[in-house]
N, C-alpha and C positions, 0 to 999 in steps of 0.2 A: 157680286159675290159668286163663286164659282158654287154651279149648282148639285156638287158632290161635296161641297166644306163645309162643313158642322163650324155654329158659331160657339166657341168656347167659351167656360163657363167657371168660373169657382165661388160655391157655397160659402156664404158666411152666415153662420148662427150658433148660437153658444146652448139652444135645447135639442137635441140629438130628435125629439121625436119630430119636430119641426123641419129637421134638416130632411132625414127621412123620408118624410111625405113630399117635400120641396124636389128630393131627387127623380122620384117615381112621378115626378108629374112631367118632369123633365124629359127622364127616358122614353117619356113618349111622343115627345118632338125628335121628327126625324135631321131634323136643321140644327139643334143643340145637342152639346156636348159637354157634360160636367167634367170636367181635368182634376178636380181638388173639392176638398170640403175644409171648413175653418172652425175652431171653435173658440178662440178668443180674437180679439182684434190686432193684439202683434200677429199669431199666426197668419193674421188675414193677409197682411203687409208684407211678411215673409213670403209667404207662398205665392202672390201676385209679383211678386220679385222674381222668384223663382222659375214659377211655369208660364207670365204674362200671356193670363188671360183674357178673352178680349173684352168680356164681362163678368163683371164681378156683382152678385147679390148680397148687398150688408144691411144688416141689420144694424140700427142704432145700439141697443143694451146689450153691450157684449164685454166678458171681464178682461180683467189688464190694462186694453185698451179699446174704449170705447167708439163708435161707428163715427163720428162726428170725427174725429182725429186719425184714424184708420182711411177712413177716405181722404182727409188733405194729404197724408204724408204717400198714398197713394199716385196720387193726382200732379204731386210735386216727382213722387220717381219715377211714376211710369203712365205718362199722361196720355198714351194712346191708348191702357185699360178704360171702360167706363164704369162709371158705379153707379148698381141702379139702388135705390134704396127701398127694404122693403121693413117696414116696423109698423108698430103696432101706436104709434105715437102720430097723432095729427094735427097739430097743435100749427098753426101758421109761424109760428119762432120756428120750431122744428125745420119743417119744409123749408123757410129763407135760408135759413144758417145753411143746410147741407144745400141747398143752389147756390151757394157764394162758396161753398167750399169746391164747387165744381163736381158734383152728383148729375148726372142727365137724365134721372126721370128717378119717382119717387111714389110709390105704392105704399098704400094699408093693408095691413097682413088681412084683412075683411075683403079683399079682391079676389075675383075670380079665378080661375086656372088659366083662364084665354084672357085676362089681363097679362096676367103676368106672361105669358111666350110671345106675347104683339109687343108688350116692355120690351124685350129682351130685343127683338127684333128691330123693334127702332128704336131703341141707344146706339146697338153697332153699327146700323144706319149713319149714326151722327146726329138722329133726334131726338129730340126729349119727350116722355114720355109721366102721366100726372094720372093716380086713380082720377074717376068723374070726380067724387067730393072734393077732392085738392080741387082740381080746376074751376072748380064752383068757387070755391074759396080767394082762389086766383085774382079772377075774375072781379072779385068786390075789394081788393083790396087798397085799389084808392080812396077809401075811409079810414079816418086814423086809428090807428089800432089802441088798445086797449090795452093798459098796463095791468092784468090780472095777475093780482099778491106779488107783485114783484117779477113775472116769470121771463116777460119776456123782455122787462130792463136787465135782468139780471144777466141771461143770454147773450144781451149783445157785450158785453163785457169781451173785450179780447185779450186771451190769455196766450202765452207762447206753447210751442209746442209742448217742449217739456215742461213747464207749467201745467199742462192739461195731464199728462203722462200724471204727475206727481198728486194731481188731486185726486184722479180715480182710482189710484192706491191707498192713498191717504183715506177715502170713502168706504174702500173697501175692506178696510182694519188691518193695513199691515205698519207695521213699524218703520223708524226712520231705516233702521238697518235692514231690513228687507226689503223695501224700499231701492237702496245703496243697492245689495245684489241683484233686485231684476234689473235696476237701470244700467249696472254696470258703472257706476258714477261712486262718490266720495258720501258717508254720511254728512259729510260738511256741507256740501255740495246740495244734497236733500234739505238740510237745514235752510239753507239760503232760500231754495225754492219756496218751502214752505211759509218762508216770513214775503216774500215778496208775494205768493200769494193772500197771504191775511192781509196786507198791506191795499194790494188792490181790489180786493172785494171788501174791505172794511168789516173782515170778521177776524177773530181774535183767539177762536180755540175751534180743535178738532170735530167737536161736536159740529158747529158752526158752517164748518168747513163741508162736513158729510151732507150738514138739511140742503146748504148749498147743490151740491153734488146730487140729490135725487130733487130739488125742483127743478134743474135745466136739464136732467135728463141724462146725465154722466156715467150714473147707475139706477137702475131698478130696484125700487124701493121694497121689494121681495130680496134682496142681495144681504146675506148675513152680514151683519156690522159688527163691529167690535168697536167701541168708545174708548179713549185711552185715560 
């Protein structure tokens, strides 16, 4: 890398004091350069479309669309961004899913400041980057893991894109018909999703659908809900 090129950078976090602090630690790496900040996960996806960044910081619990689905539909359009993931979630489901979704390195918001600018650094490197505790974690995972309350059979569950789209709204309390408007789709359209969802997770009403929805982590179970 040319030793006058700031590696660019775009924010993603949906708590503004978060982002905040995230920037000013930034600005003080003479090598990075924030281009963007994001506060929901489509913005994220728009904006990495838009300014192709060459990393991107996402967070898993972000509204609209959540960091798990923000980084595939990244990854599939613009696969020479990286996404380093940084959440407050460390759960070994977590971590797998977003390295199969193609994430290059994966921090606990409980990381340091000089974790995270050597992240940054070696993602656009091309290499992967793990807080210590992941890597500890890593490291022992040729034990079979632990189906704790469902969480992490539930997770591996593969849902389609917009299938995922359609739950984290559903979770988040909006209606089929609002629904229809963000996605720009048919309420009929939303309908269909909805039963092939119930169908493949083997739940059957809304309520169901949402407990789903904060045990894999889709949303944050501080996230106002509405029940229908």
């Amino acid at each position: 890398m040319n030793a006058d090129k700031k590696i660019t950078v775009l924010l993603a976090e949906d708590h503004l004091i978060v982002r905040e602090g995230l920037l000013k630690l930034l600005e003080a790496e003479k090598d990075v350069e924030v281009i963007g900040q994001a506060s929901t996960g489509r913005q994220t996806v728009e904006m990495t479309l838009k300014l192709r960044p060459e990393v991107v910081i996402m967070d898993i619990a972000m509204p609209e669309l959540n960091g798990l689905e923000a980084t595939r539909q990244i990854r599939e359009a613009a696969p020479e961004t990286k996404v380093l993931i940084l959440s407050a979630h460390s759960d070994d489901a977590y971590v797998e899913r977003m390295t199969e979704l193609g994430a290059a390195g994966y921090l606990i918001k409980q990381s340091s400041a000089n974790h995270l600018s050597v992240a940054i650094r070696e993602v656009h490197k091309g290499n992967t980057f793990f807080s210590p505790s992941i890597t500890r974690k890593m490291a022992n995972q040729n034990r079979k893991s632990l189906d704790r309350k469902g969480r992490q059979k539930a997770i591996s569950i593969r849902l389609t894109k917009r299938e995922m789209e359609v739950l984290q709204l559903i979770a988040e309390g909006n209606a089929n018909k609002q629904i229809a408007a963000l996605l720009g789709i048919s309420i009929k359209t939303v309908e269909k999703h909805r039963d092939h969802l119930m169908q493949k997770l083997n739940i059957h009403d809304t309520a169901g659908l949402t407990r789903y929805a904060i045990a894999t982590g889709v949303i944050e179970s501080s996230v106002q809900i509405i029940i229908e």
